[in-house]
N, C-alpha and C positions, 0 to 999 in steps of 0.2 A: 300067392296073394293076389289078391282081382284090383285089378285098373276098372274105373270108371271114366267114363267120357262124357262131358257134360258141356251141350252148347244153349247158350244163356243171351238173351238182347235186353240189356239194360239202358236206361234212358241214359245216363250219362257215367263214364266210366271212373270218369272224375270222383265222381260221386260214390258209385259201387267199391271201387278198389278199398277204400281204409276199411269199409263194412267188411269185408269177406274176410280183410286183414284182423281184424277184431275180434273174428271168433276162428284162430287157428288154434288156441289152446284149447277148445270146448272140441272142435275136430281130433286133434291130437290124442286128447282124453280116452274118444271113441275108437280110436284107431286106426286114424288118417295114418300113414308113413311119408309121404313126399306127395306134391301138387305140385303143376304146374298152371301159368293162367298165359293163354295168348290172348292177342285182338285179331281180328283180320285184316288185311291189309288195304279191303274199299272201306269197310267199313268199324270205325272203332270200340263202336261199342253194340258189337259182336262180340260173344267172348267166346272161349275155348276153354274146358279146367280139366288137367286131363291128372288124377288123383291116384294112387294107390294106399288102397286099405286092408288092412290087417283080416277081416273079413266083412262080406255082405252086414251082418247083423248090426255091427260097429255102424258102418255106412246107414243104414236104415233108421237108427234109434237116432241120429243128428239130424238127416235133413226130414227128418217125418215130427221131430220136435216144433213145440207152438214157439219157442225160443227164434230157431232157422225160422219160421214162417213169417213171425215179424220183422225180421233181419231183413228178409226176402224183400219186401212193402217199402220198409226204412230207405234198402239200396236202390232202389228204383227196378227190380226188375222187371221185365214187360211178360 
């Protein structure tokens, strides 16, 4: 199964965390299996998501959806 690695600077992480949280069944659906989310430790809203998915295609068809793109805007990411 592929691990993806994903570093993200969002305006406020305050802000981002419920979004991401919000769409872990639409993830799921596609084929997420387990994520993880860190911050850095200078900086908080730095993020880290380090995903494994069932396969690439699964991964592709969510974060390439107009769905995830608004999500993206809504959470503040930079």
């Amino acid at each position: 199964m592929p691990h993806l690695l994903l570093q993200l600077k969002v305006k406020d992480f305050a802000v981002w965390k419920p979004v991401f949280d919000e769409y872990e069944p639409q993830r799921v659906a596609q084929g997420q299996q387990s994520v993880q989310v860190f911050q850095t430790a200078d900086d908080p809203n730095a993020v880290v998501i380090l995903a494994e998915w069932r396969d690439i295609a699964g991964f592709e068809a969510f974060y390439t959806s107009d769905e995830f793109r608004q999500a993206l805007q809504r959470a503040g990411v930079l």
